[in-house]
N, C-alpha and C positions, 0 to 999 in steps of 0.2 A: 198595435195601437191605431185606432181610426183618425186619420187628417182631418184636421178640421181647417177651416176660411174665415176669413169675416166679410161681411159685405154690406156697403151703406143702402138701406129697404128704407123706401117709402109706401107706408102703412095707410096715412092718410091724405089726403090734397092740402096743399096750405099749411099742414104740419112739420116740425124739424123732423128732418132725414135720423133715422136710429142706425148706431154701428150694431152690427147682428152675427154670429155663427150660427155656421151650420157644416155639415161632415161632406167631406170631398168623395165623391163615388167615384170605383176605377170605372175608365171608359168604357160602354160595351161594343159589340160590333159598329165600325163604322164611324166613331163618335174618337172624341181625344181630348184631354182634361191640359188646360194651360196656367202658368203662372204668369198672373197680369202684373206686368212692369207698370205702365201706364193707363190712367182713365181720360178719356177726352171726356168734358162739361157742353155739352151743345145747349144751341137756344132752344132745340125742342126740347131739353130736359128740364129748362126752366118754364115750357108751357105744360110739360107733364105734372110737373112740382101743383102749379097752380091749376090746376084739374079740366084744362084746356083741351086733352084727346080725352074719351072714354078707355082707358085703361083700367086692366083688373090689378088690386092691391091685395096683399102686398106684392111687392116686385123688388130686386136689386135694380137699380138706372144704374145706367150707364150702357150705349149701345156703339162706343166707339172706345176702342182698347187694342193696345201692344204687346204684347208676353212672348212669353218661351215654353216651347211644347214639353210637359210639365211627362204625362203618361198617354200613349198610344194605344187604341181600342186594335182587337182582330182585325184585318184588310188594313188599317190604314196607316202605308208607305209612300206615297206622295204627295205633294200639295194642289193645288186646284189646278196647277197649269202640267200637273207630270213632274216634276220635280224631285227629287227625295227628302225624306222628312223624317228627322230625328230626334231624339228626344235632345234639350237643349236646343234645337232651333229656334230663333227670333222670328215670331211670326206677327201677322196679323191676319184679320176676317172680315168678310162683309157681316153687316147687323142681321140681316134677314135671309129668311129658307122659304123660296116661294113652293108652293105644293106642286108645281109641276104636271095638276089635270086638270086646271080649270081653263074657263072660256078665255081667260085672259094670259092665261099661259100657255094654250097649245093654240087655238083662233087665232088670237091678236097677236100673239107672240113676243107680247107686252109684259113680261115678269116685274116690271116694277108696280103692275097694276094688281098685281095676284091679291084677293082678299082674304085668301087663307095663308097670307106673310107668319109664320114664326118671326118676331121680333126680340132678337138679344137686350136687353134693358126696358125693355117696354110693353111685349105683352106676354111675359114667359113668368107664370106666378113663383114665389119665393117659397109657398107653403104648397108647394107640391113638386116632385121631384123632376128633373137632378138639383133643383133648388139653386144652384149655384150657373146662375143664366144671365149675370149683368156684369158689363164690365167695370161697376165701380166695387172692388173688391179683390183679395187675393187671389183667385184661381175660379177658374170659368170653367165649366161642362160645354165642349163645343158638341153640338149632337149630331147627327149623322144627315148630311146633307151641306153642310154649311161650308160656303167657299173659302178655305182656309188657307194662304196665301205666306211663303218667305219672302221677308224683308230683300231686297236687294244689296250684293255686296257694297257695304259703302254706307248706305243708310241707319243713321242710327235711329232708336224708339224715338228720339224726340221728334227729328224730323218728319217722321212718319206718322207722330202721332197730332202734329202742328195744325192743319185743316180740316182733318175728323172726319166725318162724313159730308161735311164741306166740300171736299175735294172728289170724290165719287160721284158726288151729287152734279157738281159744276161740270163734272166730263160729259155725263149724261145731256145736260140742257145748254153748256157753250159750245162743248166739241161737236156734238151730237144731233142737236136740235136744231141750232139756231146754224149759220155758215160764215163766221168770218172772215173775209177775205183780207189778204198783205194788201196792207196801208190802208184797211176801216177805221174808220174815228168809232169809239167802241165811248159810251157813255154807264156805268156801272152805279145804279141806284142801291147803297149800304155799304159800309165799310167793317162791317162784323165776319165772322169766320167765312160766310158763303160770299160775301162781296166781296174780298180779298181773294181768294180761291179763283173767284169767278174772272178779277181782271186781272191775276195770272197765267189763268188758261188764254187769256185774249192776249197777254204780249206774248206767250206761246204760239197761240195761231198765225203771230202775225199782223197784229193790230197797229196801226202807224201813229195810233193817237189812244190813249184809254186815260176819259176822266171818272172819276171816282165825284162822287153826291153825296154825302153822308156825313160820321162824327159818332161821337163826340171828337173835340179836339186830339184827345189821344192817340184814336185810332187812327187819324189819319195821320200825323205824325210818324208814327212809326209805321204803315205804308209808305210814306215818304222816303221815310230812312232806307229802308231794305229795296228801295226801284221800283216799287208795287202802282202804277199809276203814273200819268205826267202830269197830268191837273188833278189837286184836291178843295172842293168845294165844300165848307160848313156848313150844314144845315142848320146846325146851332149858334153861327155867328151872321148867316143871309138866313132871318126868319123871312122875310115877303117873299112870295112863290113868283113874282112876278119879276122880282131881281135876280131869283135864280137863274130864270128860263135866259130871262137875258144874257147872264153872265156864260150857260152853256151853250147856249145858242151860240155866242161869239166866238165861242173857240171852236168851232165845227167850220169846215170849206164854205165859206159865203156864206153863211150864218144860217145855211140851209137843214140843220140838225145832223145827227148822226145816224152812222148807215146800219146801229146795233145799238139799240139799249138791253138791259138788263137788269129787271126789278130784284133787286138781292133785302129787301129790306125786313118784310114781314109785315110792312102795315100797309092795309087799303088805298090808306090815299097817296100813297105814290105813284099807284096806277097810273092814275087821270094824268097827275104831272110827268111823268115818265112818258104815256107816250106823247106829248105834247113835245118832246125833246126830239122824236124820230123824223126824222127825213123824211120826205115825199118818197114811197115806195119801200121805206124801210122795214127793217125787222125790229119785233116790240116780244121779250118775251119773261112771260112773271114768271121766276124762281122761287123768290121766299117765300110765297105763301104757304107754308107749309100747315099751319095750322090754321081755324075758323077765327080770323077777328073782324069777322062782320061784314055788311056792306058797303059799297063807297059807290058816289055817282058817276056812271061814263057817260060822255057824248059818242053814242054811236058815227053822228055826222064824222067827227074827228077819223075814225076808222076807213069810212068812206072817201070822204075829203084829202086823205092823205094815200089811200091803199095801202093803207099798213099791212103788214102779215104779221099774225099775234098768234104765239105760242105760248102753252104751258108745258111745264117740265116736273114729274114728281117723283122726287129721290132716286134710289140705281138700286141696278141689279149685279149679278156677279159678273158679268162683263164689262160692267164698267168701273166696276171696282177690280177689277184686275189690270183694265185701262190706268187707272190712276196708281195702282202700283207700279206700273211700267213707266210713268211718266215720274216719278220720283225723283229718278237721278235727275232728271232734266229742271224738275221744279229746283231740288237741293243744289245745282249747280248754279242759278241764277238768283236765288235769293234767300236769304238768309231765313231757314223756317222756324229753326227754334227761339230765334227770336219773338215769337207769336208768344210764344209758350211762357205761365206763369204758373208756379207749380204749389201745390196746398195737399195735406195728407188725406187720407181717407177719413180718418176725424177731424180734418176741417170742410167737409162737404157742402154745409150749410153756408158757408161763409162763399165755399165758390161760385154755388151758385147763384148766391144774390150780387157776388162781383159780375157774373156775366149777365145779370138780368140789369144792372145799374149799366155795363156799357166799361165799367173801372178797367177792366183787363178787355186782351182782345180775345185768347185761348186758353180758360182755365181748366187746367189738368191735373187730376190726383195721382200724386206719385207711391207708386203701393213697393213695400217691400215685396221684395220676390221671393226674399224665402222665407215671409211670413207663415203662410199656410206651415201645419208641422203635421 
């Protein structure tokens, strides 16, 4: 009898997400078939939803998931770092397979920039095989290339699955990019999956001070709760930009700004006011932009006037998504991650993620039967 999956495909832009089957293929060389416990909801799924990247449909979404290695293809015995790998292992994966021959992979040696990414939930069509390539769904086709990684002893799916690509991403651009030094006043622009992420990599680093900008109330609330921050500022309760500045400014060494900000938001105009928060000589560097919402105006003088060093950061590659599975225990031992987590089925998809496009939750993840697929 052939296994079959289901998996929530988005067919059109703007339209409701359809629950869908299709037949589980055994792995071939190289490749390994899992049973997705967990869907992480990201905000780029709700720019995918409303037809914000050029992506080909249909697709399963979902490019951030937790399972258990379900069937193993010929060769593969280990996990991405050497490891052994069995069936029934808790695993997880990076989203993307860079091609590994282009100018941006062997030149720059930039694999997050590779334009020929394989992307899990995103640009891997549903109507062509192995068809089952998204992690909102019972069992995922991981193919042959893809950094497939065991959970750490100690770690459960939820914790693991709490920051999403969130958490990869933030290693890449605060571990990695930007340098924060013990006892930086760290200034963290959103309090969504990647601003969260983001100023817990900075009390990791070492940050003596991290205020959080952002909202809705909720989220910063329960930042509050779990230690995520020392200062949390509303965006949605200080609307004038000019009482903000104030209010961060005051809490930085001599109201001289901070020596890190980090734009975690997604919208344009926090640029301009972001770095207006950095210190003479500081570091300014935009994380969320992740997808195109438009222009906003800079004052180059400001960049001048202050000597900022302005970096961009875009998404991770398997090194740094191995990075953030290493940091796990350390993340899970200082703050409570499942807590992020609010959890909706595969057929409530629709609902999650107009919760995560409203701001309602902070990490909305579909919880899949494991041993749906049959």
């Amino acid at each position: 009898m052939t296994s079959t999956a289901r998996g929530v495909v988005l067919r059109a832009f703007n339209e409701a997400l359809t629950l869908e089957e299709a037949p589980v293929p055994d792995p071939g060389e190289g490749a390994l078939v899992a049973r997705i416990e967990l869907g992480g909801v990201c905000g780029t799924d709700v720019h995918l939803h409303h037809g914000n990247l050029p992506i080909p449909t249909p697709v399963i979404l979902g490019h951030e998931a937790v399972g258990r290695v379900w069937k193993l293809g010929k060769g593969v015995t280990t996990d991405f770092n050497g490891e052994p790998l069995h069936e029934g292992d808790s695993i997880i994966w990076a989203s993307n397979i860079p091609c590994g021959t282009c100018h941006w992979c062997v030149v720059e040696q930039e694999r997050t920039l590779c334009e020929n990414r394989k992307v899990y939930g995103i640009n891997q069509r549903f109507d062509e095989e192995p068809r089952l390539s998204g992690g909102w769904a019972e069992a995922i086709y991981l193919q042959p290339g893809s950094a497939v990684f065991r959970l750490p002893d100690g770690i459960a799916p939820e914790q693991a699955i709490a920051l999403g690509c969130a958490g990869p991403t933030t290693v890449k651009g605060v571990l990695e990019t930007v340098r924060i030094g013990v006892g930086d006043t760290v200034v963290v622009q959103g309090s969504g999956p990647v601003g969260i992420a983001a100023a817990m990599y900075a009390h990791l680093a070492g940050a003596g001070q991290v205020i959080i900008v952002g909202g809705p109330a909720n989220r910063l609330e329960l930042a509050r709760e779990i230690g995520v921050g020392h200062h949390h500022l509303d965006i949605f309760a200080i609307t004038d930009q000019a009482e903000r500045m104030r209010r961060v400014l005051a809490l930085t060494p001599q109201g001289r700004g901070a020596d890190v900000v980090l734009e975690c938001t997604g919208v344009p105009g926090a640029v301009a006011e972001g770095m207006e928060m950095v210190r003479r000589n500081g570091q300014y560097l935009v994380l969320g932009q992740y997808t195109d919402r438009g222009e906003t105006p800079i004052n180059p003088h400001v960049i001048t006037r202050k000597q900022l060093k302005l970096y961009g950061s875009w998404a991770f590659a398997e090194a740094q998504y191995g990075r953030y599975v290493r940091t796990l225990p350390q993340l899970a031992a200082r703050f409570d991650l499942a807590r992020l987590v609010t959890y909706y089925t595969l057929a409530e998809a629709n609902r999650a993620l107009a919760d995560m496009a409203s701001g309602a939750v902070m990490k909305a993840v579909l919880k899949v039967d494991a041993e749906a697929a049959s």
